[in-house]
C-alpha positions as CSV (number, residue, x, y, z in Angstrom):
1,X,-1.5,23.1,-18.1
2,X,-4.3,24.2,-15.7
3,X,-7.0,22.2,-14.4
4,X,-9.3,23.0,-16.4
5,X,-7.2,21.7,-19.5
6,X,-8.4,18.5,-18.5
7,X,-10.5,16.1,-20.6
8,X,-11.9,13.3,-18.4
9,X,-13.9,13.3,-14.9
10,X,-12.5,11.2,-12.1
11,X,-13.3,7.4,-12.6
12,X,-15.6,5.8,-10.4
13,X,-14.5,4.1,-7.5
14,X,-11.4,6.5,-7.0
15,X,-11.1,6.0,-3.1
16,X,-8.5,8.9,-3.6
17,X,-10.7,11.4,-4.9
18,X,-9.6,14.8,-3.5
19,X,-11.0,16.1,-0.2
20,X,-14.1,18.1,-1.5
21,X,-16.3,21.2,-0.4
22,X,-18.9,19.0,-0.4
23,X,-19.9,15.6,0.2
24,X,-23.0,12.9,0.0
25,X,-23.5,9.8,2.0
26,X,-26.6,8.2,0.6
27,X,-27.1,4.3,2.3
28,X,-29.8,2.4,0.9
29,X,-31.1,-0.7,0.9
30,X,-32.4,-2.9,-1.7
31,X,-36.6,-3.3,-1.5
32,X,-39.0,-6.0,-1.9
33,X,-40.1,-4.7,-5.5
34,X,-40.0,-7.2,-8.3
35,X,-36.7,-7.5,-9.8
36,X,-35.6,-4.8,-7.6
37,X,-32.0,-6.8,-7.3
38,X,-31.6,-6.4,-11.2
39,X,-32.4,-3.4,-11.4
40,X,-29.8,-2.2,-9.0
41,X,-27.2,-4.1,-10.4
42,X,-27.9,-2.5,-13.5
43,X,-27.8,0.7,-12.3
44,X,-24.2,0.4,-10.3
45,X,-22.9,-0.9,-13.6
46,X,-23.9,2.4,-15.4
47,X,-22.1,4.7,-12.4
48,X,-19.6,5.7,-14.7
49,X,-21.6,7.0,-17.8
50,X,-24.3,9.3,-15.6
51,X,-21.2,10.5,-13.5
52,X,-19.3,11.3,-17.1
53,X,-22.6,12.7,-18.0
54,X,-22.7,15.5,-14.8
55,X,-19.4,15.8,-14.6
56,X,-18.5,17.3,-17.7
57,X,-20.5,20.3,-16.7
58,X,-17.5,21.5,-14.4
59,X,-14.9,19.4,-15.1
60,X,-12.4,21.5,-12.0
61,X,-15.2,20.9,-9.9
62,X,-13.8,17.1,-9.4
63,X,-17.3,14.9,-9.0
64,X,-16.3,11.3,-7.9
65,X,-18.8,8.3,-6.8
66,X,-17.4,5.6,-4.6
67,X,-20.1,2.6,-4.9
68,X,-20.0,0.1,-1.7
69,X,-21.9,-3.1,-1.5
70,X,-22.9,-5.0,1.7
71,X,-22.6,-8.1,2.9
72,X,-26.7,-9.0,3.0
73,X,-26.9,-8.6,-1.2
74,X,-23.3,-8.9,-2.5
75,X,-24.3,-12.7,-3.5
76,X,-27.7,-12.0,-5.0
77,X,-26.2,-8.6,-7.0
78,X,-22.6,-9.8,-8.0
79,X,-23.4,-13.9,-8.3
80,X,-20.0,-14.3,-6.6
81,X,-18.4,-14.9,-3.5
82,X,-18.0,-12.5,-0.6
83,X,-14.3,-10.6,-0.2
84,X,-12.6,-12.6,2.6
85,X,-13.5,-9.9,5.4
86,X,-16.8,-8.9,4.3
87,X,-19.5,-9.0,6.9
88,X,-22.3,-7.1,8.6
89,X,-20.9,-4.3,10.9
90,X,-20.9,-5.9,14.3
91,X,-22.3,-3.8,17.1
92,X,-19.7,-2.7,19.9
93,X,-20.5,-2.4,23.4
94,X,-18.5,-0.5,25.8
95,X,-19.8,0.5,29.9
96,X,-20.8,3.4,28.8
97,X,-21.4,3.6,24.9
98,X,-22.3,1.2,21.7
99,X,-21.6,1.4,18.2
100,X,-24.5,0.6,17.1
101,X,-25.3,-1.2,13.7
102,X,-27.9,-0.4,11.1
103,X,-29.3,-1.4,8.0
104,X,-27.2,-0.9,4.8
105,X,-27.0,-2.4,1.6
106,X,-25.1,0.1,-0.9
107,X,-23.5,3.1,0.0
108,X,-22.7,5.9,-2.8
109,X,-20.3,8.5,-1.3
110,X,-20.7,11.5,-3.7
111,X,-17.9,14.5,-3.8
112,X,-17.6,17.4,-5.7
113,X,-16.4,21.2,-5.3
114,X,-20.0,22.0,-6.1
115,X,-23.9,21.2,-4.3
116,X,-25.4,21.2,-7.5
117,X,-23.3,18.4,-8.9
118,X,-23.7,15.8,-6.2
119,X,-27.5,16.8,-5.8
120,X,-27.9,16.4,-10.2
121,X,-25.8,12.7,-10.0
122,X,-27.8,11.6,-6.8
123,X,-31.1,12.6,-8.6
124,X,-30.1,10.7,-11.9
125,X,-29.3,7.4,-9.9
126,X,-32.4,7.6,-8.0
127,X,-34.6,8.0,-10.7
128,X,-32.6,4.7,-12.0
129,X,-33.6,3.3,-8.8
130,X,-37.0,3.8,-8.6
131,X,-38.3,1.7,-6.0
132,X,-36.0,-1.0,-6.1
133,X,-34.2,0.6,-3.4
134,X,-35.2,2.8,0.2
135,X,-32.9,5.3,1.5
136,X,-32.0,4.3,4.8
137,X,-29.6,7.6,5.0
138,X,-28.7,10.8,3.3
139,X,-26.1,12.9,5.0
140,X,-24.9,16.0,3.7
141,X,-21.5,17.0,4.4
142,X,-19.8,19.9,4.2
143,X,-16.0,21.0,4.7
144,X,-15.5,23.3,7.2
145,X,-12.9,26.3,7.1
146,X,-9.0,24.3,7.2
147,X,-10.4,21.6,7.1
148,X,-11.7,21.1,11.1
149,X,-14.9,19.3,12.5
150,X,-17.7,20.8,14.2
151,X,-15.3,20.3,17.4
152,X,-12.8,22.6,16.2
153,X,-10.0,20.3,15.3
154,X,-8.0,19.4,12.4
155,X,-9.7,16.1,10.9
156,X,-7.6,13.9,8.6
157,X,-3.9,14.8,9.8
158,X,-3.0,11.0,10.2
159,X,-4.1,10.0,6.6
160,X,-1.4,7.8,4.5
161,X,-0.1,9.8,1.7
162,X,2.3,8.5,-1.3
163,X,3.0,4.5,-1.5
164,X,1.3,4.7,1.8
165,X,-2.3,5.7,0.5
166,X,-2.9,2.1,-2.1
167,X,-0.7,0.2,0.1
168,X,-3.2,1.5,3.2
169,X,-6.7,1.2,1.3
170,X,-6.4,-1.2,-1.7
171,X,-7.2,-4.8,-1.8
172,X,-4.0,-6.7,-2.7
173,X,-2.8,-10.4,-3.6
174,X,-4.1,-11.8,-0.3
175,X,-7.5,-11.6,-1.8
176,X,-7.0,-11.5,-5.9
177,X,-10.5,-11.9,-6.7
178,X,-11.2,-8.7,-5.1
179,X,-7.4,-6.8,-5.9
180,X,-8.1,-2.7,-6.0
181,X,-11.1,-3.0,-3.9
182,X,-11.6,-1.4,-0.3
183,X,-13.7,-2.1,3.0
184,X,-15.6,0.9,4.1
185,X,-17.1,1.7,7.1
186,X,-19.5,4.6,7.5
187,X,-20.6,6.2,10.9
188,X,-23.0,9.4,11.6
189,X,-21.9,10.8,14.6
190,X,-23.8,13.9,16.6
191,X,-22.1,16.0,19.3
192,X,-23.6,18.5,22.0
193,X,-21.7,21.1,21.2
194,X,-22.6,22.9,24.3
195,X,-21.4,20.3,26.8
196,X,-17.7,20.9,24.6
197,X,-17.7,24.1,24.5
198,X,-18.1,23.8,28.6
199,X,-14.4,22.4,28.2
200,X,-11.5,24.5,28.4
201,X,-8.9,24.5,25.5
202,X,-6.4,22.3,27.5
203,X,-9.1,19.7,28.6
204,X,-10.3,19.3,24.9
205,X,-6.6,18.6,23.8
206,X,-6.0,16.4,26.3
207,X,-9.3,14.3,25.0
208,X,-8.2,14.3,21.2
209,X,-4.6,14.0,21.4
210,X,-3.1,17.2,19.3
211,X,-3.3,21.0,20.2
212,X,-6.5,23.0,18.6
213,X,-4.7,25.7,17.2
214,X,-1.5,24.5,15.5
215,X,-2.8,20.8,15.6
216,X,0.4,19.6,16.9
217,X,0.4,15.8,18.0
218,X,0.7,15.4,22.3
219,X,2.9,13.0,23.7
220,X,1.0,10.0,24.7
221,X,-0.2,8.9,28.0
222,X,2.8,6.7,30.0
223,X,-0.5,4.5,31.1
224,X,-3.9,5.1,32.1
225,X,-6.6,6.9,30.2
226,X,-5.4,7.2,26.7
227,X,-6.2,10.4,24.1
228,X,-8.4,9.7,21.3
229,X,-5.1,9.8,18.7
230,X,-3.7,7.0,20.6
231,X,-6.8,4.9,20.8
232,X,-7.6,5.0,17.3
233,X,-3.7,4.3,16.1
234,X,-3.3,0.9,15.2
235,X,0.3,-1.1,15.6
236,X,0.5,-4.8,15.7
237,X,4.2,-5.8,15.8
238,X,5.4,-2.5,15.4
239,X,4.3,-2.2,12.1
240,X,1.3,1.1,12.1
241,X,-1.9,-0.3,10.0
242,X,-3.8,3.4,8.5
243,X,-7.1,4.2,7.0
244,X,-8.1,7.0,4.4
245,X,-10.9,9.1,6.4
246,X,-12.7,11.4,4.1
247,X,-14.8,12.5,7.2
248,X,-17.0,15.5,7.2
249,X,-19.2,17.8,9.5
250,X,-22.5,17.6,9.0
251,X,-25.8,19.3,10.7
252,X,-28.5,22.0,11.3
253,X,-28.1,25.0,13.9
254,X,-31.8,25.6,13.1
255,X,-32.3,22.0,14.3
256,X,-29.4,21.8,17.2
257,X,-28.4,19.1,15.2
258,X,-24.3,18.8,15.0
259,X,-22.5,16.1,13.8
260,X,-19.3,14.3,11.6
261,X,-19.5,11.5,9.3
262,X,-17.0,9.0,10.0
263,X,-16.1,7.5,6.5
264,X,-13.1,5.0,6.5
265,X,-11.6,2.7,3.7
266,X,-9.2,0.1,4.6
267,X,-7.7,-2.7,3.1
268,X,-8.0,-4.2,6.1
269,X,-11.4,-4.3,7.5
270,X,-9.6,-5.6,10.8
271,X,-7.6,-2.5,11.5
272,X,-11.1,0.0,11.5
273,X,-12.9,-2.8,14.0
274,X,-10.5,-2.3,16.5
275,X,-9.9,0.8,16.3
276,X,-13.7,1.1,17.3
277,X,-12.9,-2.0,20.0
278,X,-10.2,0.7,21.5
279,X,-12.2,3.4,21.1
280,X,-16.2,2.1,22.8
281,X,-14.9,-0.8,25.1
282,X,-11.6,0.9,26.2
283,X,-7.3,0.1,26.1
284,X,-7.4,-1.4,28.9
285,X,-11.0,-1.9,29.0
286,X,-13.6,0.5,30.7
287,X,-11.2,3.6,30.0
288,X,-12.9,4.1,26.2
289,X,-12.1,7.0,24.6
290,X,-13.6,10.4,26.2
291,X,-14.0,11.7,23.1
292,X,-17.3,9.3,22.9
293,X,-18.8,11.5,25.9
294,X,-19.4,14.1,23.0
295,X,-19.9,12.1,19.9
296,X,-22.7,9.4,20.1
297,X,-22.9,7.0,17.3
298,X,-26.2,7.3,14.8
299,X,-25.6,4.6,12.6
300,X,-22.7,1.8,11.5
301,X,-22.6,-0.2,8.6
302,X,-20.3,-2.0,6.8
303,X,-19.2,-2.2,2.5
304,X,-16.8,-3.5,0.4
305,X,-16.1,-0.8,-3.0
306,X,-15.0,-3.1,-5.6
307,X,-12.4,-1.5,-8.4
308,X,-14.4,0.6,-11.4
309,X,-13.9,-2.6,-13.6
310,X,-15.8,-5.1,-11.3
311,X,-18.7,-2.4,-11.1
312,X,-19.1,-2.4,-14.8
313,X,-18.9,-6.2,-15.6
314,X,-22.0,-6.4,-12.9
315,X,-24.1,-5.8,-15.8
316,X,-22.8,-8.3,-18.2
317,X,-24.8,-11.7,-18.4
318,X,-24.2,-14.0,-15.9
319,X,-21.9,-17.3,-16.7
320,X,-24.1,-20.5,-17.1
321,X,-21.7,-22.4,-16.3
322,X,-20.2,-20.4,-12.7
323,X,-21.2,-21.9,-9.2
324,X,-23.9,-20.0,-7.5
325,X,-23.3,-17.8,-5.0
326,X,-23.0,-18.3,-1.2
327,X,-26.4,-17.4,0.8
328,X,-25.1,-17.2,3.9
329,X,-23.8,-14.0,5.2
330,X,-21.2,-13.9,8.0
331,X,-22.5,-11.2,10.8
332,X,-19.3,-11.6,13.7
333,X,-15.8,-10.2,12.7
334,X,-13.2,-11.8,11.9
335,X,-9.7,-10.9,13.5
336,X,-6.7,-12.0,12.4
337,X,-3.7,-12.7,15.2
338,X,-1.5,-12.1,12.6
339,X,-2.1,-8.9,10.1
340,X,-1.6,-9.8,6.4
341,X,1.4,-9.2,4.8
342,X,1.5,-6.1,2.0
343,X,1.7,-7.2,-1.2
344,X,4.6,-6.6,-3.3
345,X,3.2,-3.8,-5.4
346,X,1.0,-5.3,-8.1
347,X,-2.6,-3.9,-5.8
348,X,-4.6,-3.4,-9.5
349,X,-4.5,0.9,-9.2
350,X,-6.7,1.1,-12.5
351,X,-9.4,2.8,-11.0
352,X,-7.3,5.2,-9.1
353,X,-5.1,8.9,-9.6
354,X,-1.2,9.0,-9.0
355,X,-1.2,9.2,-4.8
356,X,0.7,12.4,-4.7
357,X,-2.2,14.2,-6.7
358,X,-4.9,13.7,-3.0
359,X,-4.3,16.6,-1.0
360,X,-4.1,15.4,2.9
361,X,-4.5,17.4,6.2
């Protein structure tokens, strides 16, 4: 059967949506307006009819919506409690550079084979907005010949593929509420491109870790300054913790403007914090990763995308008789000594393909 055989879009909420030509990031955040919180609640519960209703226009063209939520409206718009690591995306300052964070309370991360089709589904959700929400961001990305950044360099190589991917991204039975769910984190990142290209070949690999051409990992540093592969590799008691980046170059030569969107999901919203505490304050401190020198970071904000089912009961009527929920909203991470153990399987994979179907760089 081909492709185009197929019957059904991609559900909402499919973190392991394949990598796409082409990508949205819109952030927004949820306005002042009267009943502006119902309305967006109503309108993330109905993601998955206006995405059946562009998608079947070019079915092989593979549209796919993540939704994220943060931490500031997740009470008032789900009338439940927060996932256990949910929080506002704590700003990290290094000697030399911050992560900086910035307003963000619903992320929709748009991809598609086809401009036309993220531009139609983003248009349909906004005019079910209206002005119940502002956009605080609106990236678009784009992929870039194999599958490189703006910096020339094979993005993605250390993604978990197989078992690995839902064991890596999905919410298990250490938080049940919230099983099949995943913490995001979303970055906009902008490089001078000249100052790189000022490097020679060598000096650039040496800064990310893997050769440019064949992308072949470098052995790591005995001590000292580490490579940006090593400072963004997570192990805690020998065991490697992975995220599923969907990142993508971004930019404008008519503006100078160059960039990558960092895009992470994690079942552990731990592991992507410090790999940003490696990366900006350093391992050992005040050696932080060079590769910072050329990227500065825009924007940081944090969201939890609940599984495709959880989105759609939003819009159901609230229980009378449930316990309101919490107003306050924790702003500091929390970081586990000890990482939490896998579950044994049962992560609640409604929402997304068979693993071996994402296509990985």
């Amino acid at each position: 059967m081909t492709s185009s055989s197929r019957r059904v879009p991609i559900e909402p909420q499919a973190v392991d949506a394949p990598l796409s030509g082409t990508a949205v990031f819109l952030v927004l955040t949820v306005s002042d307006a009267v009943g502006a919180v119902d309305t967006v609640r109503s309108t993330l519960a109905s993601v998955a009819d206006v995405l059946k209703n562009v998608a079947f226009r070019d079915l092989d063209a593979a549209l796919s919506c993540t939704v994220g939520i943060g931490a500031r409206v997740w009470g008032e718009l789900t009338r439940g409690p927060l996932p256990s690591e949910l929080h506002v995306f704590p700003t990290v300052v290094g000697d030399r550079h911050t992560a900086p964070s910035t307003p963000g309370d619903v992320l929709l991360h748009i991809r598609a084979a086809r401009r036309d089709l993220c531009f139609e589904f983003e248009r349909q959700l906004l005019d079910l907005f209206g002005d119940a929400v502002e956009v605080v961001d609106e990236t678009v990305g784009f992929r870039s010949f194999d599958v490189r950044d703006l910096l020339g360099f094979v993005d993605g190589t250390a993604n978990p593929v197989g078992q690995d991917l839902p064991d890596a991204t999905l919410v298990g039975d250490e938080d049940p509420a919230f099983a099949g769910g995943s913490y995001v984190v979303v970055q906009k990142y902008t490089h001078p491109l000249d100052r790189w290209r000022a490097l020679t070949t060598e000096q650039q690999e040496a800064i990310i870790g893997r050769t440019k051409a064949e992308n072949i990992e470098l052995d790591d540093a005995e001590s000292g300054q580490k490579s940006h592969k090593t400072l963004s590799t997570i192990v805690v008691d020998g065991t490697e913790h992975d995220i599923l980046r969907d990142n993508m170059p971004f930019g404008s030569p008519a503006h100078g403007e160059f960039g990558t969107y960092f895009i992470g999901y994690a079942r552990r919203l731990w592991v992507i914090e410090r790999m940003l505490q490696r990366m900006f304050i350093g391992d050992p401190p005040g050696l932080h990763d060079r590769l910072l020198d050329f990227s500065t970071a825009e924007t940081g904000s944090v969201f939890f995308a609940p599984s495709a089912a959880f989105l759609e009961a939003m819009g159901d009527d609230p229980d009378p008789a449930a316990p309101d929920a919490p107003t306050t909203v924790p702003t500091t991470a929390t970081t586990p000594a000890t990482p939490t153990a896998p579950a044994d399987g049962s992560l609640g994979l409604g929402s997304l393909r068979p693993a071996d179907e994402r296509t990985t760089s």
